[in-house]
C-alpha positions in Angstrom: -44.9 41.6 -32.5 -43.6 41.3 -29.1 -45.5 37.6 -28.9 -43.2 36.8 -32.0 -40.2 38.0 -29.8 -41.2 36.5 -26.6 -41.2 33.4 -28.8 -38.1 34.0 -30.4 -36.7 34.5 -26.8 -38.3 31.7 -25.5 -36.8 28.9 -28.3 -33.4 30.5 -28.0 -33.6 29.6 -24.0 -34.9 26.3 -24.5 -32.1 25.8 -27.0 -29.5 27.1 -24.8 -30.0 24.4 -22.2 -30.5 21.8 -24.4 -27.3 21.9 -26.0 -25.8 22.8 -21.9 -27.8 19.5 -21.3 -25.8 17.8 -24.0 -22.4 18.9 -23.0 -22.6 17.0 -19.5 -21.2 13.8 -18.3 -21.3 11.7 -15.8 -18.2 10.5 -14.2 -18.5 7.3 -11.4 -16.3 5.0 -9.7 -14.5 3.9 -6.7 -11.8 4.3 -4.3 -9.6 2.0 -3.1 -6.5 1.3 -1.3 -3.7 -0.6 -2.0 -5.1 -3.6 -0.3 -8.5 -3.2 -2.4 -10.4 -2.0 0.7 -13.1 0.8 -0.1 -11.6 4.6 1.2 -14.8 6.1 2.7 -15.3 10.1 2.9 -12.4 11.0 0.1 -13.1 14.1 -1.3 -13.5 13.9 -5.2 -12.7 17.5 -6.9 -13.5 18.1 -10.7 -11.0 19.9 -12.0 -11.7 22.8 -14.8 -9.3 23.9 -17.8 -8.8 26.7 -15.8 -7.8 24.9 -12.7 -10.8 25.7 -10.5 -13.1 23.3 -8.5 -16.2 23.2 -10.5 -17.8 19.9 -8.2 -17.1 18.0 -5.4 -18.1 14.8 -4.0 -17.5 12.6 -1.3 -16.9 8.4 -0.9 -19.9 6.6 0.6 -19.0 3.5 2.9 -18.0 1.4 -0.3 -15.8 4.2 -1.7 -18.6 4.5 -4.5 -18.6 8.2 -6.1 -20.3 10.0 -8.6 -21.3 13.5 -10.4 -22.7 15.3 -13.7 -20.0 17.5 -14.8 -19.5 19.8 -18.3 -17.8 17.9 -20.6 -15.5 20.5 -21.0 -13.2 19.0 -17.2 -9.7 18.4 -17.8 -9.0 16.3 -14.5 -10.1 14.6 -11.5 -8.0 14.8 -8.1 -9.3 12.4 -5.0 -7.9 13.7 -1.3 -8.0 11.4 1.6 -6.7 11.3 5.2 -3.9 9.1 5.7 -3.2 8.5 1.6 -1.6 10.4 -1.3 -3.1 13.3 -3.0 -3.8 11.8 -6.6 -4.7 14.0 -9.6 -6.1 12.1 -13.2 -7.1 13.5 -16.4 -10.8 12.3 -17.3 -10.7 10.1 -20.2 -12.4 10.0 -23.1 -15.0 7.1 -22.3 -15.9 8.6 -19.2 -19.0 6.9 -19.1 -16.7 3.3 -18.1 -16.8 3.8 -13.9 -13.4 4.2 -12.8 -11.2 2.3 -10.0 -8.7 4.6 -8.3 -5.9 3.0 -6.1 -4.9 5.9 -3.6 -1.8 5.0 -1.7 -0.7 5.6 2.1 0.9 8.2 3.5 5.0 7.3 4.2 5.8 10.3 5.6 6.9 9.7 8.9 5.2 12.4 11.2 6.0 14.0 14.4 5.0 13.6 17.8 2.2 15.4 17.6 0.8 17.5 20.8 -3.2 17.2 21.7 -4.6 20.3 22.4 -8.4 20.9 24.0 -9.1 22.8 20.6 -7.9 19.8 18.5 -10.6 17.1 18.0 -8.6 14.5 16.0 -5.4 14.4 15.2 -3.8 11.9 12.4 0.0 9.9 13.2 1.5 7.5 11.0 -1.4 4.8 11.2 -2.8 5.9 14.6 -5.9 8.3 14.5 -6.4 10.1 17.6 -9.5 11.3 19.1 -9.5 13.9 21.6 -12.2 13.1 24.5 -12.6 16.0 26.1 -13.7 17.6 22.8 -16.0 15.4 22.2 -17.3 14.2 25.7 -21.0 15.2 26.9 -22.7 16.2 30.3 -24.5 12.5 29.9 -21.6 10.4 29.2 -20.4 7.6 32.2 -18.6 5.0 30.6 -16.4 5.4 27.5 -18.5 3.5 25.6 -21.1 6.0 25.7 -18.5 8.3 24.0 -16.6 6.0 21.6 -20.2 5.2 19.3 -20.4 9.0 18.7 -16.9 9.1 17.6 -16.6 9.9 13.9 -16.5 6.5 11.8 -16.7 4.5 15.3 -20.3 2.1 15.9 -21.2 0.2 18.6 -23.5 -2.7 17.9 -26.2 -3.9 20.4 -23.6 -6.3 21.8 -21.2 -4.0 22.3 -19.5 -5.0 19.6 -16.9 -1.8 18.2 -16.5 -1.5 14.0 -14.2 1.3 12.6 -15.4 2.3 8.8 -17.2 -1.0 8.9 -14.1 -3.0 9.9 -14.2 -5.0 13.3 -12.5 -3.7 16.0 -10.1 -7.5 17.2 -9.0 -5.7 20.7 -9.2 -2.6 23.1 -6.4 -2.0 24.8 -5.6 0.4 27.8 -2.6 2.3 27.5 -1.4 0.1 24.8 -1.7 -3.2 27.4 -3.9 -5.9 26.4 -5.6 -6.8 29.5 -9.0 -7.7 28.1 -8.3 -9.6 24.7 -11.8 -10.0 23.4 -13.5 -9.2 25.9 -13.6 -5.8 26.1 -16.6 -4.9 26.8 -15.8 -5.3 30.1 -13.1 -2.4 29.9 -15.8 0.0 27.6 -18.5 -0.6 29.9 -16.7 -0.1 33.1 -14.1 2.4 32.2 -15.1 6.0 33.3 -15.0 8.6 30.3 -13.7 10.9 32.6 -9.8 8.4 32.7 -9.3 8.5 29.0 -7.8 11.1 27.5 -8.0 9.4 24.1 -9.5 7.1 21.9 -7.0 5.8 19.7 -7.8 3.9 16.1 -4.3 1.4 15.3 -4.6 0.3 11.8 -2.7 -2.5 10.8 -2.1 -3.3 13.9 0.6 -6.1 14.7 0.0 -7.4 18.0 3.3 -9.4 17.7 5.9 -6.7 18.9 9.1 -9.6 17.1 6.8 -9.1 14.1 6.1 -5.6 14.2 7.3 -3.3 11.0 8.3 -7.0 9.3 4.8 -8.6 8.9 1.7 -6.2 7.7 -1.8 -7.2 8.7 -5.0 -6.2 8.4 -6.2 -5.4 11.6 -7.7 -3.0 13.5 -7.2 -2.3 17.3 -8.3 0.5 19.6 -6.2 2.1 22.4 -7.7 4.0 25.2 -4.6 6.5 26.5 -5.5 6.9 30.4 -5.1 10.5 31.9 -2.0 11.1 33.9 -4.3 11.2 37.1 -6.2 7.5 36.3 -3.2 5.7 34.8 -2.1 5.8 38.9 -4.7 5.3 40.5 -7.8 2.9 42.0 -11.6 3.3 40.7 -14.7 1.6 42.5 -18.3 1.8 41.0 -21.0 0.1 42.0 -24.9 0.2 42.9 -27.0 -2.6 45.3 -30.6 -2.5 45.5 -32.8 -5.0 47.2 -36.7 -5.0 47.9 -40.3 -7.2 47.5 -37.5 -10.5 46.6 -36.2 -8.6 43.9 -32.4 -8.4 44.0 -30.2 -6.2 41.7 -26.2 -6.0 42.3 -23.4 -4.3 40.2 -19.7 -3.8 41.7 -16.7 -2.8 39.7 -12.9 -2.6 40.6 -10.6 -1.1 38.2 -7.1 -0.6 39.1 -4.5 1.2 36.7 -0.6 1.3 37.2 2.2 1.2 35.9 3.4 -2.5 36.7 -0.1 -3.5 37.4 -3.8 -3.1 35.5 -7.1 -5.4 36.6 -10.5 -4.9 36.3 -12.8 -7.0 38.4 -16.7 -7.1 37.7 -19.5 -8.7 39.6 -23.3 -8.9 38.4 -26.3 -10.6 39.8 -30.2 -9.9 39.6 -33.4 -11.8 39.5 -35.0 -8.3 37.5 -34.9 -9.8 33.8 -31.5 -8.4 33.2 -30.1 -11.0 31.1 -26.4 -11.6 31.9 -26.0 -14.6 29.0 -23.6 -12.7 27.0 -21.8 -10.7 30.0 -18.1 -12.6 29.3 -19.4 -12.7 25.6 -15.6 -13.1 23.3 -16.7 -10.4 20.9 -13.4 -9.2 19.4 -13.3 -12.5 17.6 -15.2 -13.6 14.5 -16.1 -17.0 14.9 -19.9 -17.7 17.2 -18.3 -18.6 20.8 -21.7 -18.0 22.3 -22.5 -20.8 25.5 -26.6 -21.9 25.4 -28.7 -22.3 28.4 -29.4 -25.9 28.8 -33.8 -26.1 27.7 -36.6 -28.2 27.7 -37.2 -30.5 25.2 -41.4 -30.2 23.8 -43.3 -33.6 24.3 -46.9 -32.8 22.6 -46.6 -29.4 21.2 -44.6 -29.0 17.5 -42.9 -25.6 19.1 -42.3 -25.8 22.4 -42.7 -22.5 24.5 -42.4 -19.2 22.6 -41.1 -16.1 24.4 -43.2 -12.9 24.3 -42.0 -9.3 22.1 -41.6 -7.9 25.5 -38.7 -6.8 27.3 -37.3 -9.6 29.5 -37.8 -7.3 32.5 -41.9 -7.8 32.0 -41.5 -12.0 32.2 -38.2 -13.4 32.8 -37.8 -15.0 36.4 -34.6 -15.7 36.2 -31.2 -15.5 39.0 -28.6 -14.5 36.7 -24.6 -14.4 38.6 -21.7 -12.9 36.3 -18.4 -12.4 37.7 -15.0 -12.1 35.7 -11.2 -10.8 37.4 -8.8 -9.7 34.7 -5.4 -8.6 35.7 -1.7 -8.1 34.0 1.3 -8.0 36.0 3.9 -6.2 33.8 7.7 -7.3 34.8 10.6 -5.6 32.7 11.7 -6.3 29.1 8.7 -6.7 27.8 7.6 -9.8 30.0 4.1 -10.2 31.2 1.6 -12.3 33.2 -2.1 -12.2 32.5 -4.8 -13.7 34.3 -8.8 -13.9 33.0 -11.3 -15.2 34.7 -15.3 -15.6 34.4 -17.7 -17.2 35.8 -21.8 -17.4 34.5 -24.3 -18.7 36.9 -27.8 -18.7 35.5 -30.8 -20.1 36.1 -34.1 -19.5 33.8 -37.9 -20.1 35.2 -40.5 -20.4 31.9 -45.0 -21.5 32.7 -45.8 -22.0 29.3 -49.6 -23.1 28.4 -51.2 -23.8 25.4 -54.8 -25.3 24.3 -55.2 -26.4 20.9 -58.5 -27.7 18.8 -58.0 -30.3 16.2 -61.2 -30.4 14.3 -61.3 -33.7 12.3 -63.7 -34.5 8.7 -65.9 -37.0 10.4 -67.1 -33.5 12.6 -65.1 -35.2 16.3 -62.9 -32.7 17.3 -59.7 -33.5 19.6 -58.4 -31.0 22.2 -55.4 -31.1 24.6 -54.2 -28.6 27.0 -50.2 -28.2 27.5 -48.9 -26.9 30.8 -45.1 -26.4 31.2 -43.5 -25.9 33.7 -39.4 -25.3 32.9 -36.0 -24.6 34.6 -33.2 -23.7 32.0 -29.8 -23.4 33.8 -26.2 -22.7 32.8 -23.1 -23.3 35.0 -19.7 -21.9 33.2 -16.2 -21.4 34.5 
């Protein structure tokens, strides 16, 4: 008898969440903006009959969402920073994914006061990260700080993306001293002088053009403390030993009327300098080659090991750039940016090679090169 009840109970379980099972959905789509660019980390809410949040879900980097839900969900409502709260009802072919336009913000806000305690702080189309909140004990440079900022990367090259967008310019207390080169500023710029990292969307660099002609862009802003944005910084290291050179000096100078950063590198350690003045706020390949060898017997000519240049490369690498901006009033400015790559590349290559023909002769050759790759730019 109770085997015919624990049965009984059993079925009625099993037929309990089959028919839950059946009474599910599954609701997916994405979010975009008005100009059809994915919104990452919006917050998706289910809505119940009876109001309540019954699931929630966030964006991915393509704005792609999606959840099981009861089928018994009246509405969907998508949050997002910077953009309108929308709210949708669910319709009937929920199984179609969805496309959902959220729209900016246009409330003006105001002037909004950093605090120690806030880490980011949101005005108009400027998002505000607080340093000091999110600085640590190992950070020298900004750059160290800015690819640990939320929805900030920093490629290999120094290169700076925002939500997967490229960063075109950094610029220091909203002066573009560096253009596309600002690597220069991240790299050299102590973390200790910024007070914020600032993210300009649809920025319009043109200030006749400005609230007339939308773009696209996105720009960074580092806002100085009050103590560096007067003041005079000098970094630098020189080490010298066993004919091995290594030399780093910086000068960065930030005023009111005047800003420069002057950088000088040279080694003969295997630090590559090739890419030093790379251009990497713009998107076309700008790159300069060293001038090489051409092979005379080999197919390939010489290949370089997978070791770090430091373990092979004889090389006597000079980098040297002087960017300054003279500021003069109504908006009237003079910039000057200059660089300078010296480089000069040492590569033995050797190589022995067999060819064993049918008629059982066999034809050897060895290959001995000896190479100087050099590149002189101004």
């Amino acid at each position: 008898m109770y085997i015919k009840i624990f049965l009984s109970g059993f079925c009625l379980l099993l037929y309990i969440i089959s028919a839950r099972a059946q009474q599910t959905i599954t609701i997916n789509g994405t979010v975009k903006d008005s100009l059809a660019m994915p919104v990452t980390s919006a917050i998706v809410s289910i809505i119940a009959k009876n109001g309540a949040g019954i699931a929630f879900i966030k964006t991915d980097q393509k704005g792609f969402f999606t959840s099981t839900v009861p089928n018994d969900t009246l509405s969907i409502k998508i949050t997002a920073l910077g953009y309108q709260k929308l709210i949708l009802p669910i319709p009937q072919n929920a199984s179609e994914p969805l496309t959902i336009i959220l729209k900016k913000t246009v409330n003006t806000l105001k002037e909004v006061n950093i605090t120690t305690q806030k880490k980011i702080s949101l005005a108009s189309d400027t998002l505000m990260y607080n340093v000091k909140a999110f600085k640590d004990q190992n950070d020298r440079v900004i750059a160290d700080l800015i690819g640990r900022l939320p929805g900030i990367k920093i490629d290999e090259k120094g290169a700076i993306s925002y939500n997967g967008r490229s960063i075109s310019k950094v610029y220091i207390d909203g002066d573009n001293l560096m253009d596309g080169k600002y690597r220069l500023a991240t790299n050299n710029i102590p973390v200790n002088a910024v007070e914020q990292v600032q993210v300009i969307e649809r920025d319009q660099p043109i200030k006749a053009l400005n609230g007339y002609v939308v773009t696209n862009n996105v720009s960074l802003n580092l806002k100085l403390t009050d103590s560096a944005s007067t003041t005079t910084i000098n970094t630098g290291h020189v080490g010298f030993g066993n004919k091995a050179y290594s030399v780093e000096l910086n000068n960065l100078i930030f005023k009111k009327m005047v800003k420069s950063i002057a950088n000088l590198k040279a080694n003969n350690i295997g630090q590559d300098l090739l890419s030093e003045n790379a251009d990497i706020g713009t998107s076309f390949n700008n790159e300069v080659n060293l001038k090489t060898a051409r092979p005379y017997l080999s197919i390939d000519g010489g290949t370089q090991p997978a070791l770090s240049d430091k373990y092979y490369l004889m090389n006597n690498d000079n980098a040297g750039n002087i960017n300054t901006l003279f500021k003069f009033k109504s908006d009237w400015g003079l910039r000057l940016n200059l660089s300078s790559l010296q480089l000069k590349r040492k590569y033995n290559y050797s190589n022995f090679v067999n060819y064993f023909l049918p008629n059982a002769d066999t034809v050897a050759y060895q290959e001995l090169q000896d190479n100087t790759h050099k590149l002189n730019q101004l």
